[in-house]
KEFI-406767 format. One record per residue: residue number from 1; residue in one letter; x, y, z of N, C-alpha, C, O in turn. Coordinates in steps of 0.02 Angstrom, whole numbers, plus 50000, padded with zeros to 5 digits. Example, Ala and Ser with C-alpha at 12.3 -4.5 7.8 and 13.67 -1.06 7.14 Angstrom:
// KEFI-406767
     n   res     n.X     n.Y     n.Z    ca.X    ca.Y    ca.Z     c.X     c.Y     c.Z     o.X     o.Y     o.Z
     1     A   50660   49716   50390   50615   49775   50390   50660   49835   50390   50712   49834   50423
     2     S   50642   49888   50354   50684   49947   50357   50645   50002   50394   50670   50057   50402
This chain:
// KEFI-406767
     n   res     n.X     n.Y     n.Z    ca.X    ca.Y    ca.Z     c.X     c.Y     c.Z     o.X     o.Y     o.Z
     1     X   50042   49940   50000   50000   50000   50000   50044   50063   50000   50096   50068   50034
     2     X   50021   50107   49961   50077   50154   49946   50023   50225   49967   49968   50223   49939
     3     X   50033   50279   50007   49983   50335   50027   50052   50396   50016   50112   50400   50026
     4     X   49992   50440   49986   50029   50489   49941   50007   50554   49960   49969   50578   49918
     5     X   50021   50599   50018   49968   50679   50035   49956   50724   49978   50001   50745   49942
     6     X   49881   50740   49969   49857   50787   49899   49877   50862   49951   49895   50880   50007
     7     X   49853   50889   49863   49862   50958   49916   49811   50989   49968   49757   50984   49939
     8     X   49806   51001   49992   49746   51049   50035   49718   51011   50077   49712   51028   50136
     9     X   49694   50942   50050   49684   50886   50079   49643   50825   50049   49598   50816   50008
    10     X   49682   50786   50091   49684   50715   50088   49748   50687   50067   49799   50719   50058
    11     X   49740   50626   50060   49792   50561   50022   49757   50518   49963   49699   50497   49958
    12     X   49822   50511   49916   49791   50460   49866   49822   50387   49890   49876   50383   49918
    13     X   49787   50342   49877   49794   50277   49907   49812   50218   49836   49774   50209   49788
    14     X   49864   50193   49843   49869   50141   49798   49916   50087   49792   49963   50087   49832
    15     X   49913   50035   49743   49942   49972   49763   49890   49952   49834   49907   49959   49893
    16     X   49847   49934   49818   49783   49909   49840   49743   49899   49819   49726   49938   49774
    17     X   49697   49842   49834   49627   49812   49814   49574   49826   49875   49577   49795   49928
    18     X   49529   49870   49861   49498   49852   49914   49430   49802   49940   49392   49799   49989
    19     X   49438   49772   49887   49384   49681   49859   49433   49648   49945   49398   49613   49981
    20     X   49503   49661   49969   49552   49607   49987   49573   49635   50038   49632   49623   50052
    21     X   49540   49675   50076   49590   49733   50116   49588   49648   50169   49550   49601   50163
    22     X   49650   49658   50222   49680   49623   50281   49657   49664   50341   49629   49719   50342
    23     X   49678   49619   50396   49670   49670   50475   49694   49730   50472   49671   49785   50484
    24     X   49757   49705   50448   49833   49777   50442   49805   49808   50399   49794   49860   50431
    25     X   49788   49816   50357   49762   49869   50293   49699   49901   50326   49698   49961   50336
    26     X   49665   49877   50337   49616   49919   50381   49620   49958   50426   49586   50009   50421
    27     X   49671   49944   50501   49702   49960   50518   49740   50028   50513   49739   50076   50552
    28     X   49781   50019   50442   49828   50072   50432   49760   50130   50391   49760   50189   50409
    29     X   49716   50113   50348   49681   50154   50332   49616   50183   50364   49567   50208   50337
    30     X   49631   50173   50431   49580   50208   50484   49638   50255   50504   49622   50314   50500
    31     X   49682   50246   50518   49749   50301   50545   49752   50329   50513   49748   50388   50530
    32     X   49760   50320   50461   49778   50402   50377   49705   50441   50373   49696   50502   50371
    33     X   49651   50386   50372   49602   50461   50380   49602   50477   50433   49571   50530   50429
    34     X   49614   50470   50485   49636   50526   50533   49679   50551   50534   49678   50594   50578
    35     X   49723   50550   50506   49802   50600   50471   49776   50628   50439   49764   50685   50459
    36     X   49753   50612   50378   49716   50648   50311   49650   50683   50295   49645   50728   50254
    37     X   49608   50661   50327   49550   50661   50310   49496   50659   50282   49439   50677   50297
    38     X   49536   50616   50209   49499   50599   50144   49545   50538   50096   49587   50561   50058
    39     X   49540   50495   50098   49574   50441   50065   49559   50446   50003   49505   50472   49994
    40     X   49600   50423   49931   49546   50461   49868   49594   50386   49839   49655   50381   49845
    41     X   49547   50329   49804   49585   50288   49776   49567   50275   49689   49517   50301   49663
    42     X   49605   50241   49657   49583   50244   49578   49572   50164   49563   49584   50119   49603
    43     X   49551   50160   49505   49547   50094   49485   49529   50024   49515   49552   49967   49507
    44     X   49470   50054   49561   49435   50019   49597   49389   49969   49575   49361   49990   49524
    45     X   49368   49913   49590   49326   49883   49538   49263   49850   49594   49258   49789   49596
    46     X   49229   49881   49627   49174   49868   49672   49126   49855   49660   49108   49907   49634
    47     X   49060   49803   49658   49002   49786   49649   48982   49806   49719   49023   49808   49764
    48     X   48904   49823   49730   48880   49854   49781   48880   49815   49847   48873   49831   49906
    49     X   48891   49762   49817   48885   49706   49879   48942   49707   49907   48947   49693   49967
    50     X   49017   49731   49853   49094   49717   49894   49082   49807   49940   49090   49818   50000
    51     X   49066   49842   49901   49056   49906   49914   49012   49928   50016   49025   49969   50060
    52     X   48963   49876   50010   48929   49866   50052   48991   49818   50136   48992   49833   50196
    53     X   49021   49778   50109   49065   49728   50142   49136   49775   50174   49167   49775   50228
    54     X   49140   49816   50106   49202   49883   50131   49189   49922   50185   49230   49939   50228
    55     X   49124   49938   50182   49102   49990   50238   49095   49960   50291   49104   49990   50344
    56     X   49079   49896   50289   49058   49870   50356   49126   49823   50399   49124   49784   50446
    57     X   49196   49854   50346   49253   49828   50385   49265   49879   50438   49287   49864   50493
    58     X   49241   49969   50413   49264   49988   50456   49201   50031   50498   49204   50089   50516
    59     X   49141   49981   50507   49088   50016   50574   49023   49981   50550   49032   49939   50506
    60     X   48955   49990   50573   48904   49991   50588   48883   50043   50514   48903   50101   50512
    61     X   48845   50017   50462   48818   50073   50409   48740   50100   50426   48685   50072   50430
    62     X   48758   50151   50432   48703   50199   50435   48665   50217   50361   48689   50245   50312
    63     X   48582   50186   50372   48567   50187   50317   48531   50273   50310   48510   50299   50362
    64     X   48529   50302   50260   48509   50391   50256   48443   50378   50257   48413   50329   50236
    65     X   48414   50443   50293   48345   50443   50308   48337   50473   50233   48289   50439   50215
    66     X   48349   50503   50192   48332   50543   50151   48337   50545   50088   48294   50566   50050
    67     X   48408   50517   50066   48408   50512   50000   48368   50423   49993   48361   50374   50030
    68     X   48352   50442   49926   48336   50376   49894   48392   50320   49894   48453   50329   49898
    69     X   48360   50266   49889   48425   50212   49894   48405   50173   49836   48348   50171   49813
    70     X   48488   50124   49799   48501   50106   49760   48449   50038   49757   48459   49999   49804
    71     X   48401   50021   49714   48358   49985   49703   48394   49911   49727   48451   49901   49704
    72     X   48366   49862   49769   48389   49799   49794   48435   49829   49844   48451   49794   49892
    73     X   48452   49875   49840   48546   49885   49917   48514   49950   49956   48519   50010   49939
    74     X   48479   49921   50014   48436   49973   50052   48508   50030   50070   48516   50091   50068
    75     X   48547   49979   50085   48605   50015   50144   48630   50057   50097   48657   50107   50121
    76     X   48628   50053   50029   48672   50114   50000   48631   50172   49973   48575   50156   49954
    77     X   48646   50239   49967   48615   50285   49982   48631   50311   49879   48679   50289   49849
    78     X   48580   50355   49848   48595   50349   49779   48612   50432   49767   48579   50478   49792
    79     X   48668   50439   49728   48670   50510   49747   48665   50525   49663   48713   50505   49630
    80     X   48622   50552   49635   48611   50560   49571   48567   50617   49528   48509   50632   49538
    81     X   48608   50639   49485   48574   50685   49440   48576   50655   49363   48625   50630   49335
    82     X   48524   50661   49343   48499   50647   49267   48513   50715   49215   48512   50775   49228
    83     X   48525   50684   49158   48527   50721   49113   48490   50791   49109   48513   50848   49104
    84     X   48418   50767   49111   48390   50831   49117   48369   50844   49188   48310   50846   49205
    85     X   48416   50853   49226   48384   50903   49286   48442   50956   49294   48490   50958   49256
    86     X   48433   50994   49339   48480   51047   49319   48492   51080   49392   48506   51138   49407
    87     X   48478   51009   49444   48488   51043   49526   48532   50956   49562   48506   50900   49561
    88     X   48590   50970   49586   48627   50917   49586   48635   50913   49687   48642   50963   49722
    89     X   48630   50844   49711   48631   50844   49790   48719   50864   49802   48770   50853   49769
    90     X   48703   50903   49873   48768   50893   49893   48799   50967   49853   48854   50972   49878
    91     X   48792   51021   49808   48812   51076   49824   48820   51116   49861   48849   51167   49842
    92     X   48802   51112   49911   48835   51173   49957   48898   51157   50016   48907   51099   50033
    93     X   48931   51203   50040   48974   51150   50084   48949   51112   50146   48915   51146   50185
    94     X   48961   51038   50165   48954   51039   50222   48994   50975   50265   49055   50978   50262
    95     X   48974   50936   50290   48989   50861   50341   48917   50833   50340   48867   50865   50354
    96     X   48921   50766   50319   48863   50726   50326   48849   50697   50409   48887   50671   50450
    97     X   48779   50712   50413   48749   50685   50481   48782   50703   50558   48790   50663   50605
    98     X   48801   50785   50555   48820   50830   50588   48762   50836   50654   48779   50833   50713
    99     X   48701   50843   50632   48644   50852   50641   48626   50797   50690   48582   50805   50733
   100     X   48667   50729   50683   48660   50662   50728   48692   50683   50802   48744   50715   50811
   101     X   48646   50655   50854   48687   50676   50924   48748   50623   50939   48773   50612   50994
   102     X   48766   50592   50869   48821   50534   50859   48813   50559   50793   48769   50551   50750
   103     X   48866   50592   50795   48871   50606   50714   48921   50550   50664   48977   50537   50686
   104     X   48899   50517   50598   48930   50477   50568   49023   50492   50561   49053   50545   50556
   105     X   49049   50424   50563   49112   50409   50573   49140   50453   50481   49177   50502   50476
   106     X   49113   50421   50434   49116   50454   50356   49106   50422   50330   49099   50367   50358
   107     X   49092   50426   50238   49060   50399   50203   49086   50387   50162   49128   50431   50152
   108     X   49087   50336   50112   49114   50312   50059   49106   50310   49990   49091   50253   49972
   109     X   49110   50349   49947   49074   50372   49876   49108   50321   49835   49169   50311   49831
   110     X   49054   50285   49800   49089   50252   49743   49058   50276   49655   48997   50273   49647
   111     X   49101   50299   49598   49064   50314   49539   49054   50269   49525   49092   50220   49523
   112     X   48993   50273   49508   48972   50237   49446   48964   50267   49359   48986   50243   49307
   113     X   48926   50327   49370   48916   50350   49276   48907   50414   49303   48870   50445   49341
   114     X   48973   50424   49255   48999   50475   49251   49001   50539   49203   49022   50514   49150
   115     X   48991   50611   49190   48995   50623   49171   49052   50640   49121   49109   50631   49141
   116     X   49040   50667   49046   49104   50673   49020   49168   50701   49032   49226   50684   49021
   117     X   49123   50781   49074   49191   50824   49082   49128   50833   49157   49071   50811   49168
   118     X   49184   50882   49202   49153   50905   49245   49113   50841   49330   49127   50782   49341
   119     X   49074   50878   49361   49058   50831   49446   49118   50798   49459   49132   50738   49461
   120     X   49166   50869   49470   49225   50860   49524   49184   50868   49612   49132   50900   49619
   121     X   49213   50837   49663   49198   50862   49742   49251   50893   49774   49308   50871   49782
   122     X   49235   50928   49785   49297   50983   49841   49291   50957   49900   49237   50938   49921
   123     X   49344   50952   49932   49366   50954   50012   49405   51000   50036   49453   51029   50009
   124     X   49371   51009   50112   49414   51036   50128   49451   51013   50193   49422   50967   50221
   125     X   49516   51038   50228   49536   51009   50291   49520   51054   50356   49540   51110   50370
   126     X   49477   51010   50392   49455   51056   50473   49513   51064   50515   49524   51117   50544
   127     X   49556   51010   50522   49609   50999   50554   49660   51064   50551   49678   51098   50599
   128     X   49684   51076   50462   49730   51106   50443   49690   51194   50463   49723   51242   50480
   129     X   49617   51194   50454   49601   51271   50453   49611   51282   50549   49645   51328   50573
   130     X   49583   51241   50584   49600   51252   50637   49649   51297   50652   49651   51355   50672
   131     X   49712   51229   50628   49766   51242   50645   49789   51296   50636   49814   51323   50686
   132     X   49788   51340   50559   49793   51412   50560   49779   51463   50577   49810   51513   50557
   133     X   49720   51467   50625   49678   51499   50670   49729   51540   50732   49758   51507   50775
   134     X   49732   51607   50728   49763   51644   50774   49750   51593   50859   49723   51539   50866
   135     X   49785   51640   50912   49781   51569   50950   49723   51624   51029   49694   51604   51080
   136     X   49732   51686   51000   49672   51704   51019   49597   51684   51016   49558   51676   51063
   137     X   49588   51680   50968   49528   51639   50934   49524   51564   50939   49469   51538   50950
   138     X   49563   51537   50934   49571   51452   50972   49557   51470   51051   49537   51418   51077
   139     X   49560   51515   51090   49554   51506   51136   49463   51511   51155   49431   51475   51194
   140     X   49439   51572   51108   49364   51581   51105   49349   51517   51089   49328   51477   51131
   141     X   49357   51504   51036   49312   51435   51012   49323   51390   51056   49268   51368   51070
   142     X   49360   51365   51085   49373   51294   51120   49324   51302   51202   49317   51257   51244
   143     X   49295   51372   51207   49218   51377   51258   49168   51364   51212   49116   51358   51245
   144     X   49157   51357   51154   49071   51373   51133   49074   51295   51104   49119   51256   51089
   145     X   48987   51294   51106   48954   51244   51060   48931   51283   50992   48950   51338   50970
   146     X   48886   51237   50966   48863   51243   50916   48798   51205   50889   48811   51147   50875
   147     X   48723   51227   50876   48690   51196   50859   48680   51155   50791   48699   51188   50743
   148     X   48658   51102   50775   48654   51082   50704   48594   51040   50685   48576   50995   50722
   149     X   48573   51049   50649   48491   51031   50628   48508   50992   50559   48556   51000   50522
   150     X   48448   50944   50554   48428   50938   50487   48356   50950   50466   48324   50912   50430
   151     X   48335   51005   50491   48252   51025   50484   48241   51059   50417   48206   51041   50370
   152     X   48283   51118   50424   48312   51183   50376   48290   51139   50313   48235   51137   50285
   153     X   48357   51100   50298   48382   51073   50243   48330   51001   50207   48323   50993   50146
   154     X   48299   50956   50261   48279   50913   50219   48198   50898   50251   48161   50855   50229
   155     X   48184   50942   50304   48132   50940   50336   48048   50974   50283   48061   51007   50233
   156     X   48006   50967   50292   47949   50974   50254   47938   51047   50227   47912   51060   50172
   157     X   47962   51093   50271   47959   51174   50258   48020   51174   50213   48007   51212   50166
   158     X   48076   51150   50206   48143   51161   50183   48113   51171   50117   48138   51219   50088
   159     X   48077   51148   50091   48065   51118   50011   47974   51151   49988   47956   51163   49931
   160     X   47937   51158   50042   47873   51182   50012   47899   51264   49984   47934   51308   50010
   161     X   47863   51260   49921   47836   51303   49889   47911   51307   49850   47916   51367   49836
   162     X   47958   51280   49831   48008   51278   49814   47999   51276   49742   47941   51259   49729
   163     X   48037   51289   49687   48030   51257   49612   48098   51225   49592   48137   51251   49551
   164     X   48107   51177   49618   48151   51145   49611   48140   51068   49544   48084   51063   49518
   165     X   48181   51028   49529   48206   50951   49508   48206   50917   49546   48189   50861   49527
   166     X   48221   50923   49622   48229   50843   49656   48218   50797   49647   48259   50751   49645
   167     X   48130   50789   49633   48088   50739   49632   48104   50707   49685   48120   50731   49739
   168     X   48098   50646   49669   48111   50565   49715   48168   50558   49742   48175   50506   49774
   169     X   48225   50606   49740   48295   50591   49761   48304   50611   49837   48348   50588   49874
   170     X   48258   50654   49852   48272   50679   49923   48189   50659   49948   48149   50668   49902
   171     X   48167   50640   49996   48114   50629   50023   48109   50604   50099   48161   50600   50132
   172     X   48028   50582   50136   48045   50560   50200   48063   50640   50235   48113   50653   50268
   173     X   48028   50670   50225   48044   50729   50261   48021   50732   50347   48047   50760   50396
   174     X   47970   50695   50340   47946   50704   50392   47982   50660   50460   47965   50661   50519
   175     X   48043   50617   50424   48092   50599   50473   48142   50660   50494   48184   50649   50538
   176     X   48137   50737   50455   48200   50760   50475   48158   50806   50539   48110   50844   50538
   177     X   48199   50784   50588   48185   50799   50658   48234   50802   50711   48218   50801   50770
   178     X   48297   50807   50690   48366   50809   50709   48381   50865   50728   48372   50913   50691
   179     X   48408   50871   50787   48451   50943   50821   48494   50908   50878   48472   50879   50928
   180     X   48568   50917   50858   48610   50906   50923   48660   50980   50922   48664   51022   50878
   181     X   48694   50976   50984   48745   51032   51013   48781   50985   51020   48768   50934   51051
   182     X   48854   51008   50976   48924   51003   50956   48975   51027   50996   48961   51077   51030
   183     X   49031   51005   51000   49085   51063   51030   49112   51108   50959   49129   51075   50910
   184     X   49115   51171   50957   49147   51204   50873   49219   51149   50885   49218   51095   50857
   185     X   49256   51161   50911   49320   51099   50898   49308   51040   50957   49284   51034   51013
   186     X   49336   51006   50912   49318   50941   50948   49397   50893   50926   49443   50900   50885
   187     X   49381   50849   50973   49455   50797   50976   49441   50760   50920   49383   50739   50911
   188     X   49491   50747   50877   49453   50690   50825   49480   50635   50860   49536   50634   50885
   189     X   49426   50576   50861   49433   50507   50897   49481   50467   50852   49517   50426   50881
   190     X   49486   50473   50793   49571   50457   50787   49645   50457   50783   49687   50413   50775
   191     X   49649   50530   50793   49713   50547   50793   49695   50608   50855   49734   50655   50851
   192     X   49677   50609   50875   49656   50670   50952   49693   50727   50926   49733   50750   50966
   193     X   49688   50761   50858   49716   50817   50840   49639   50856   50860   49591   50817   50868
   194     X   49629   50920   50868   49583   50969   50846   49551   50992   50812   49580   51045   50802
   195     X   49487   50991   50770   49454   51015   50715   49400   51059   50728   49374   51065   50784
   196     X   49387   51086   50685   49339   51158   50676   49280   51109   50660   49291   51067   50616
   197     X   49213   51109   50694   49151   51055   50680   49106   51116   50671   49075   51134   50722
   198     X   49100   51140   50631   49038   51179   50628   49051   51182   50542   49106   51189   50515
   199     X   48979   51175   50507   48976   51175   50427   48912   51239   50398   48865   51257   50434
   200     X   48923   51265   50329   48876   51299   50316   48796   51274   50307   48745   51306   50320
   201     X   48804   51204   50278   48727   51184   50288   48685   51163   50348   48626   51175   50356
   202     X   48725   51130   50388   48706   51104   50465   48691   51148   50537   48649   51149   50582
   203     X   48743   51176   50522   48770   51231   50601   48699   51282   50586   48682   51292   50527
   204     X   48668   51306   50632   48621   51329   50638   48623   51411   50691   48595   51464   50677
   205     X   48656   51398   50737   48691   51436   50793   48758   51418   50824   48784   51363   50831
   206     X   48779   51476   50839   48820   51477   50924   48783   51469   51004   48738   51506   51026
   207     X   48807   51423   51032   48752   51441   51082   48760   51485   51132   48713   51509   51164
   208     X   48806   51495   51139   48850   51550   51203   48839   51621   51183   48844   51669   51221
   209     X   48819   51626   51103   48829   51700   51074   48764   51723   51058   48726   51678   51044
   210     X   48733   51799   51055   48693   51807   51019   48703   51794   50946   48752   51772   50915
   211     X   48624   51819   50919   48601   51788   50854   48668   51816   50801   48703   51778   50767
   212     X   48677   51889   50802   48713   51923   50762   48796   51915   50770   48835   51929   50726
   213     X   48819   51880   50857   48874   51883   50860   48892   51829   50841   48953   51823   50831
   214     X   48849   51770   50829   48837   51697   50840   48860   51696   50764   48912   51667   50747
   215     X   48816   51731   50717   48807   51737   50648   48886   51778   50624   48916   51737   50589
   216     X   48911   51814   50627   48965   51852   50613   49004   51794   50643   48997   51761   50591
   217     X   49040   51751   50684   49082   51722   50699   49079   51659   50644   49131   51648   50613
   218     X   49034   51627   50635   49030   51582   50584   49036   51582   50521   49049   51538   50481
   219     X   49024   51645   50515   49054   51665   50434   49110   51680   50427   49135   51686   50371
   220     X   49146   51691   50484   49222   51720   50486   49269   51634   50465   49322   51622   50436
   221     X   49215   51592   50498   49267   51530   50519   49238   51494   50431   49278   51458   50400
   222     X   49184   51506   50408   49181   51504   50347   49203   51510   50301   49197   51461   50265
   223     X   49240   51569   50273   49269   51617   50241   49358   51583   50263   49402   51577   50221
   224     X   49365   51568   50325   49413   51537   50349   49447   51468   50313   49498   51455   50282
   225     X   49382   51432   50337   49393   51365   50309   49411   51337   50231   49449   51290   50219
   226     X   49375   51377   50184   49377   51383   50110   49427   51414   50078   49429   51435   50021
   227     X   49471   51414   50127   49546   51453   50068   49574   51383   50035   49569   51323   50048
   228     X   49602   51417   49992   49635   51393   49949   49693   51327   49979   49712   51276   49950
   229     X   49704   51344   50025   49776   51304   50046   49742   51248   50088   49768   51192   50090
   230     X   49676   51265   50125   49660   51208   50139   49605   51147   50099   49578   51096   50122
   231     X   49602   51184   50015   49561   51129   49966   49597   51077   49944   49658   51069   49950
   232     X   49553   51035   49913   49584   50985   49863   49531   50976   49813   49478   50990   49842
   233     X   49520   50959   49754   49473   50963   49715   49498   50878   49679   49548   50867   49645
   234     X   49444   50829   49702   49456   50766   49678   49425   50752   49603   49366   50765   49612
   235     X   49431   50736   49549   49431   50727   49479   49406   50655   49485   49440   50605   49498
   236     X   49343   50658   49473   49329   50561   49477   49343   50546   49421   49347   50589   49378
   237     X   49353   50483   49408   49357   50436   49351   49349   50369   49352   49383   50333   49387
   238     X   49292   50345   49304   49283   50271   49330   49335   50211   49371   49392   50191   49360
   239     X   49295   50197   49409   49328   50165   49478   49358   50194   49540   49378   50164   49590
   240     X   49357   50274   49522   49389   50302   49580   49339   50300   49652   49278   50310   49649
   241     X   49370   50288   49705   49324   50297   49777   49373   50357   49804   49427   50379   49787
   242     X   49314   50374   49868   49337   50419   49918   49312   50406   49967   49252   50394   49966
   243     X   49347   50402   50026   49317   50384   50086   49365   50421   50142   49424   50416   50160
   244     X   49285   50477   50166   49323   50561   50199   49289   50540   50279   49236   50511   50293
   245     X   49343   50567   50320   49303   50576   50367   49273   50650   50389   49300   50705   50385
   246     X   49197   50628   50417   49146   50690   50439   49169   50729   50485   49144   50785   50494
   247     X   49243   50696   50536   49257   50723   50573   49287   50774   50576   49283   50816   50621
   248     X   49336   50776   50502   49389   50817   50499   49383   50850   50419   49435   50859   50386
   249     X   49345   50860   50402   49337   50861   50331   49259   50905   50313   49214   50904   50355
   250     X   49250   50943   50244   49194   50995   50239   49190   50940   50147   49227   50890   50144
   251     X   49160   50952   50105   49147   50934   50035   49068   50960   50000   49010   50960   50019
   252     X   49100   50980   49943   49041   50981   49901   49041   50943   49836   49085   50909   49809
   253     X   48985   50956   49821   48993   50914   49724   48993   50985   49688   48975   51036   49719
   254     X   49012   50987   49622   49030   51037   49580   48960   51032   49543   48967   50983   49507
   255     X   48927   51046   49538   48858   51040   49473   48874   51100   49424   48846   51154   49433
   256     X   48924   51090   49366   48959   51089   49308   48960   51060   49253   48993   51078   49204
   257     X   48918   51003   49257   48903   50960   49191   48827   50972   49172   48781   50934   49189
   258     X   48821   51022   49139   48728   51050   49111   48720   50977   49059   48768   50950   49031
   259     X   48660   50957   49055   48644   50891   49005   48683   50839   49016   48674   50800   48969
   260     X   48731   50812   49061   48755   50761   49071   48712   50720   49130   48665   50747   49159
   261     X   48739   50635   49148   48700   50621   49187   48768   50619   49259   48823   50641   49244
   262     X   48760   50599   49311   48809   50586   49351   48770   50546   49425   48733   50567   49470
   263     X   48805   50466   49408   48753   50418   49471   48846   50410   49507   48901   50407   49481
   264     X   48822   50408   49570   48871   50403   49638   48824   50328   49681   48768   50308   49664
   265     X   48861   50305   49731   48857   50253   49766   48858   50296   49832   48913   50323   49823
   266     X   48840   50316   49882   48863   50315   49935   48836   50268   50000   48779   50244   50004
   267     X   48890   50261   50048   48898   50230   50098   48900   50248   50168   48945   50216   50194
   268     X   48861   50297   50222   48915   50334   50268   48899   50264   50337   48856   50220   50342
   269     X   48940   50278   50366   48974   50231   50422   48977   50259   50493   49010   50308   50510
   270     X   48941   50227   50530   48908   50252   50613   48982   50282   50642   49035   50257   50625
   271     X   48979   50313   50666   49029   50363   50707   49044   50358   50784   49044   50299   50803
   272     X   49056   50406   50834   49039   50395   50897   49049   50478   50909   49075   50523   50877
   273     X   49012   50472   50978   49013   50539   51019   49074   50584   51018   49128   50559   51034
   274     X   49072   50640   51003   49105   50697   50997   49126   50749   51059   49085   50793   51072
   275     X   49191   50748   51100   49205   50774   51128   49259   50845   51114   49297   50847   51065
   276     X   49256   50893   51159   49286   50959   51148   49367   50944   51132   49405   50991   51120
């Protein structure tokens, strides 16, 4: 196994199968995403069932209340835009299942059909923006929480009166009923480095702050997080996977391919409790 650091973040992973991973290989690739925080591998050759067997080397799969799932494979979650729609999941920045008072460990994207050019995903590193964070301001943040919902976003009001494409891809609204309080940094449970846990779609408040001071601090750490030095912009290509952790890590999808189609696999994987 050969692991290679991208820029901004993550690692590319290779000289591996992951049809064959061992104790030790598992092992070593729970430690790098907590070094890294996004594993990005190529020439993968996964059927949903090995795809399904991968995730469950490393946790408990959490099946999504929300997106649609891949016809016969409840557990995998379908992340897809058609040719003609022209509104793609997963644009804006954020961390999946933030919103959980056990928020997911991370998730595992596998392509399937791909567009020609274009549906790159950005990452970014929580760890690394932290880390650049004056040490005044590490000192503020490391008192506050942070609220995070999934009402906003996938709950029944999120979407009435909307004119949107979704259709059938997002639904079950009436399961989104989720609100937990976060620490803004938190220990990551695998490498006990420090990360910035608050995202633009999830985070809802500060709780220590008023509305406006609450609101101005989060955009600062926003604006923060999205520089340049801490991106990576992953280029899929058939067979490529990624498997990021929620802990330490922000991503979006690029919706850049107008008239193309673009179907994804995803996988995310039970997590554990989040401490300051």
């Amino acid at each position: 196994m050969r692991i290679e650091s991208a820029s901004g973040a993550g690692a590319y992973v290779s000289d591996i199968d992951l049809n064959t991973l061992n104790t030790d290989q598992i092992e070593q690739l729970k430690k790098s995403l907590g070094q890294y925080g996004v594993l990005y591998f190529r020439q993968q050759n996964l059927t949903p069932e090995q795809h399904i067997a991968l995730a469950e080397s490393f946790g408990t799969i959490n099946i999504n209340r929300f997106f649609a799932a891949v016809p016969e494979h409840p557990k995998i979650a379908q992340v897809l835009k058609e040719a003609t729609q022209t509104q793609n999941l997963g644009q804006m920045w954020h961390t999946d299942h933030s919103y959980d008072q056990v928020p997911a460990l991370g998730s595992i994207l596998v392509a399937r059909d791909l567009p020609h050019t274009g549906g790159d995903t950005l990452f970014v590193n929580q760890i690394a923006a932290y880390d650049a964070l004056d040490d005044d301001l590490k000192a503020q943040l490391v008192t506050l929480t942070a609220t995070h919902s999934s009402r906003h976003v996938f709950g029944e009001s999120a979407h009435k009166g909307k004119h949107d494409d979704l259709g059938d891809r997002l639904g079950n609204t009436a399961a989104a009923t989720q609100d937990a309080v976060h620490p803004v940094v938190i220990k990551h449970p695998f490498s006990g480095r420090s990360a910035l846990y608050v995202n633009p779609q999830f985070t809802i408040k500060i709780n220590e702050l008023d509305k406006q001071a609450g609101d101005e601090l989060l955009q600062t750490l926003y604006e923060h997080s999205v520089k340049e030095q801490f991106q990576h912009r992953f280029q899929w290509q058939p067979g490529s996977v990624a498997f990021w952790d929620n802990r330490a890590t922000w991503h979006k999808a690029l919706n850049d391919y107008p008239g193309q189609r673009r179907l994804m696999h995803r996988i995310t994987v039970e997590g554990e409790a989040l401490f300051a």
